[in-house]
N, C-alpha and C positions, 0 to 999 in steps of 0.2 A: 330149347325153352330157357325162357331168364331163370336163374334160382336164385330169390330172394338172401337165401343165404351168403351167397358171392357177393350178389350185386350189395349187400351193406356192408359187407365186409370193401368191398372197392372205395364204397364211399365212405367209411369211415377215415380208411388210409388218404382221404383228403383234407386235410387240415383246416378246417375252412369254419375259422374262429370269425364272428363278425365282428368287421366288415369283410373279410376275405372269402375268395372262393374256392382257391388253391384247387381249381379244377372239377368237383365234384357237380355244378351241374353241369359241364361239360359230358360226364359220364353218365347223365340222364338223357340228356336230348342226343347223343351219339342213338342209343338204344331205343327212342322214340321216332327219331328217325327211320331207323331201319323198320318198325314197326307201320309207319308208313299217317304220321301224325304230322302235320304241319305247325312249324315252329317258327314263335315270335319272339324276339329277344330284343328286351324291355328292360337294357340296364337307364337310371336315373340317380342323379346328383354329378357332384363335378367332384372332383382330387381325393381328398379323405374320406368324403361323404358318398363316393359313387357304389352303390350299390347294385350288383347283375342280378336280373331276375329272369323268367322268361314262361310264354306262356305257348300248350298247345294241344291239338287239337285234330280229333280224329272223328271225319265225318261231320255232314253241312245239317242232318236233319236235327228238331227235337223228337223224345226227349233228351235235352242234353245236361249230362252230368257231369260235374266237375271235381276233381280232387286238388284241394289245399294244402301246399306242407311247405318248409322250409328247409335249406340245406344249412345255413347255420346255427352254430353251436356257439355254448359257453363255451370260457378256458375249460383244461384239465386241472386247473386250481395245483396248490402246491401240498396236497393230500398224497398218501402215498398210494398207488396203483399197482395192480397185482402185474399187470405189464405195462408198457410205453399205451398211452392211451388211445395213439393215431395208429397202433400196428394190428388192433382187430381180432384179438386171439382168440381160438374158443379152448374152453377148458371144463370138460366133466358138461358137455352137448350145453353150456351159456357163453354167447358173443361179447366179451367185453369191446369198451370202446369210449370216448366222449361220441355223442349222437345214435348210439347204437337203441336208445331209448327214447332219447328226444332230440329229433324224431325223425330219422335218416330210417329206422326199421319199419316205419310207417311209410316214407314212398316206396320203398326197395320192394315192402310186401302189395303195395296197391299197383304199383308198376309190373309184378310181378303177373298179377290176377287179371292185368289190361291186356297183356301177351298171351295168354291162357286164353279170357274169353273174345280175342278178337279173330285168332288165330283158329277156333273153334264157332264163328259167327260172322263168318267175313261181312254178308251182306244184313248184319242185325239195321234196323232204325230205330236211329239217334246218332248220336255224337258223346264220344269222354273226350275229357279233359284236362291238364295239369295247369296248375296255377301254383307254378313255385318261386317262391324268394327266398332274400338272403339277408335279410334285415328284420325278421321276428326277434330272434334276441339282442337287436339293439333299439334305435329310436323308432323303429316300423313308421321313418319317415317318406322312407324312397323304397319301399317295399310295397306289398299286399294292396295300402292304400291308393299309391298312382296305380299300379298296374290294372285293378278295376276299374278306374275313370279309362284306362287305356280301351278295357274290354268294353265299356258301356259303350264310349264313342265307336268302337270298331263292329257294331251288332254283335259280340260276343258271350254275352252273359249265359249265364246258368239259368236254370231251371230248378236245381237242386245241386251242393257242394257237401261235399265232406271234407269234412278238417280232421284230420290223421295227427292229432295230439294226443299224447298219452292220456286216454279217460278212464280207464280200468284204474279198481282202487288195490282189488288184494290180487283178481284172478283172472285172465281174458275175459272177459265178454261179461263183466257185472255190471258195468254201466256206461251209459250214451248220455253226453253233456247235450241237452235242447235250447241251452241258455248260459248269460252267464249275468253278472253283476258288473254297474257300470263303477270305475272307479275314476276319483277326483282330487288332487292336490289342492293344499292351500299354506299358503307361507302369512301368517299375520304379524305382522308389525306394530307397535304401541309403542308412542314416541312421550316421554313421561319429563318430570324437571331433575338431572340431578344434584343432588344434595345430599348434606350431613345426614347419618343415620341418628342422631342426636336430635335433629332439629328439623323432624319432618315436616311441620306446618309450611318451611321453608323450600318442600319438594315435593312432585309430586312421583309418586310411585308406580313407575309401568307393569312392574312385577304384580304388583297386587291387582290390578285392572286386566293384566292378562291373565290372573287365574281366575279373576269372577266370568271375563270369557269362555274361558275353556271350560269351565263347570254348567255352563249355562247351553255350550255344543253337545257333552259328551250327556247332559242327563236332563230331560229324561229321553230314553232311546227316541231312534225318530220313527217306527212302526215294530212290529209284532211280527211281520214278514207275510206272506202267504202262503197259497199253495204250491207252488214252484220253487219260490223262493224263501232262506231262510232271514231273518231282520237283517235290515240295515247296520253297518258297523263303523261308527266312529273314531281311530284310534289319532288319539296325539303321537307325534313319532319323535317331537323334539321341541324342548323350550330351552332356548340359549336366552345370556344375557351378557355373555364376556366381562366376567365383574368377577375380577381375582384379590380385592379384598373385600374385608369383614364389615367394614365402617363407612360404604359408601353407596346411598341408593343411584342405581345407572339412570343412565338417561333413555334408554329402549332396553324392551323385551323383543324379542319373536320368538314364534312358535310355527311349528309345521305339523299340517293332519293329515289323515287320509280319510277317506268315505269310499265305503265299497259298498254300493246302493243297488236294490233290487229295482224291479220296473214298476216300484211304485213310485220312482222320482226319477227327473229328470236333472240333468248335471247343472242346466240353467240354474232351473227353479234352485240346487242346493246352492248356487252359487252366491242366490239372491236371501237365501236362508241365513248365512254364514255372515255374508255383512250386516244384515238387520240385527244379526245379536251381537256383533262388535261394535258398530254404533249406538246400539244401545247403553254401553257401559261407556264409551266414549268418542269423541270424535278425531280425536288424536292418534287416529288408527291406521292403516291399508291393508290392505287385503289383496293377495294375486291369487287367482285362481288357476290352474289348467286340468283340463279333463280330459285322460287318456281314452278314453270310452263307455260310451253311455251301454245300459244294463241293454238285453234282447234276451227273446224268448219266441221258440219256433214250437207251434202248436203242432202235437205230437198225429199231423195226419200221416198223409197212405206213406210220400217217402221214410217218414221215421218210424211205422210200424213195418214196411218192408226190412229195414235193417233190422229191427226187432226178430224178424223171422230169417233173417242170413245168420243172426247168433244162434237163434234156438234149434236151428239144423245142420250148425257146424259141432255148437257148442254143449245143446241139450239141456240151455239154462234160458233163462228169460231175466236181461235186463233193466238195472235198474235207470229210468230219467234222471237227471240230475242236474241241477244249475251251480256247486260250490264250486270253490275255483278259482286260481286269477282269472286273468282278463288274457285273449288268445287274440290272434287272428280274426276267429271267427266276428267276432265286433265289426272290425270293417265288413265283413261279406256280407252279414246279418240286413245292411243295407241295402241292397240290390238283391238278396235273393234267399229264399229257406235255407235253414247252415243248421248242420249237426256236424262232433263232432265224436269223433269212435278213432281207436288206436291201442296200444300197449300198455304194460300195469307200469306207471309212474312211479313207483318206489325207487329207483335208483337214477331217475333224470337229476342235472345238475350235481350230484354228486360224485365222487371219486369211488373206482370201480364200477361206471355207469354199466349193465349191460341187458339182456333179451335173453331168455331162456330161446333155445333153436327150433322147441316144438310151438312154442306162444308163436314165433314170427312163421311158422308154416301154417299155423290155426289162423292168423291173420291174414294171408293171402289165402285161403279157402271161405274166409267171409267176407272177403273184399269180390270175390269169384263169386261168391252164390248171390253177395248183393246185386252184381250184374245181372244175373242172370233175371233175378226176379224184380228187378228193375223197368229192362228193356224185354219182356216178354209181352 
């Protein structure tokens, strides 16, 4: 039998900072293989940009479930580490590691619970599945995204996914993300006269027209939120003007925001929001937008009350819903098909001494196991 504990500890000791894979899903689909799952390997982009992903698959019927996760990781940053961060050590029963949390402990334990119940269900019907890449922590260009257009054209689609992101906040099994918020960039530009600070009639001022913009984005809020979701959040992230002295009004501002919007908006619609109140104050303006992903929200039926019931008979708690959050994976899936997503307590992702208490990632492959079971029953 796989033991989750190994198998991340294996795949930590692969170094596989994106865009790299330094071998680590090599050491998935070896053991998928042998498990007897039919593998597609779906790398996409060319030279710097090429990112390996691959997807696969055990069994033709539905229902078919699938599991979400990625093998790359941030850097180990230049924080100091209680050991080398790719050597996996455990100490006082916690796995240190970069990805030991986010979120290599999350396939290690679902891959884990796949060999458990198939090996114990030979002839169950349905079909699992892994949907892994290697581009969630970078542009999630050549990632997650193609590889679903892959799955749609090839009849492969889910039924139901789980994204094995760290959603737990203090303790295993407090909470299941059903949703998330859509978020949106925006760069504004405001191209003004420059001139004397002396003799303003003489110029016109971008600084001052980009702050009655920016006052005019940031208040009043754009809703109150709902029941899923908390309000909408505006934040400015930066107003340059490159003007290093005292006596000279520039000739452009810009500013950069972010919006992290609930599914009461659409990225469109803010996009349309956002220029109406910069031309409002002037037309001397531009605006670019880009939208990493629009908000979603998977209404809590039978497959997210069945995981509801793989915590409360592993874990003997009942989960909390939650939509806070960045923006995951799950976004693109949310498209083609129901997406939750359940994993490990995020307190130490991205940080130095990333790790997994040793009993959370056996707790997690016994509710990845039970959700099987009462899944395809």
């Amino acid at each position: 039998m796989i033991d989750p504990v190994l198998l991340l500890q294996e795949l930590i000791r692969c170094p596989s900072i994106t865009p790299l894979d330094a071998g680590a899903q090599d050491v998935l689909k070896k053991k998928l293989n042998e498990l007897g799952f039919e593998i597609y390997n779906l790398p996409f982009g060319k030279g710097k940009d090429k990112i390996v992903n691959f997807f696969a698959r055990y069994g033709k019927d539905s229902p078919h479930l699938c599991f979400a996760g990625h093998t790359d990781v941030v850097p180990a940053g230049a924080s100091e580490w209680k050991s080398d961060p790719f050597s996996a050590t455990i100490e006082n029963n916690i796995l240190y590691g970069r990805g030991a949390c986010d979120m290599k402990g999350g396939i290690a334990a679902y891959l884990s619970a796949a060999e458990a119940f198939i090996v114990k269900n030979k002839s169950f019907k349905g079909s699992l599945s892994f949907l892994i890449t290697g581009d969630e922590e970078g542009l999630g260009i050549n990632g997650t995204v193609k590889v679903l257009q892959w799955m749609k054209d090839h009849d492969q689609l889910p039924d139901f996914c789980i994204v094995g992101e760290p959603s737990c906040i203090e303790q295993l099994g407090d909470t299941i993300k059903i949703g998330r918020r859509g978020s949106l960039n925006a760069v504004i530009r405001v191209e003004g006269l420059q001139g004397h600070v002396a003799y303003p009639h003489l110029a016109v001022n971008p600084v001052h027209q980009m702050i009655n913009i920016l006052s005019s984005l940031i208040d009043p809020p754009l809703d109150a939120g709902n029941e899923w979701f908390q309000p909408s959040s505006v934040q400015v992230t930066s107003v340059d003007v490159n003007n290093t002295v005292t006596n000279l009004i520039p000739q452009e501002a810009l500013a950069r925001i972010n919006i992290r919007f609930n599914n009461l908006h659409k990225g469109a619609s803010l996009k349309k929001w956002i220029n109406m109140h910069c031309h409002r104050i002037t037309d001397k303006v531009r605006v670019d937008v880009s939208i990493s992903g629009e908000s979603f929200l998977t209404n809590p039926g039978k497959e997210v009350h069945t995981l509801i019931n793989a915590i409360e008979n592993t874990m003997g708690k009942s989960p909390k819903l939650d939509t806070n959050g960045g923006t995951s994976d799950a976004r693109f899936i949310s498209q083609y098909c129901s997406v939750a997503e359940f994993g490990l307590v995020g307190q130490t992702m991205h940080k130095a001494n990333e790790s997994v208490p040793i009993h959370d990632l056996i707790h997690l492959t016994e509710i990845y196991y039970k959700y099987m079971e009462l899944y395809f029953q």
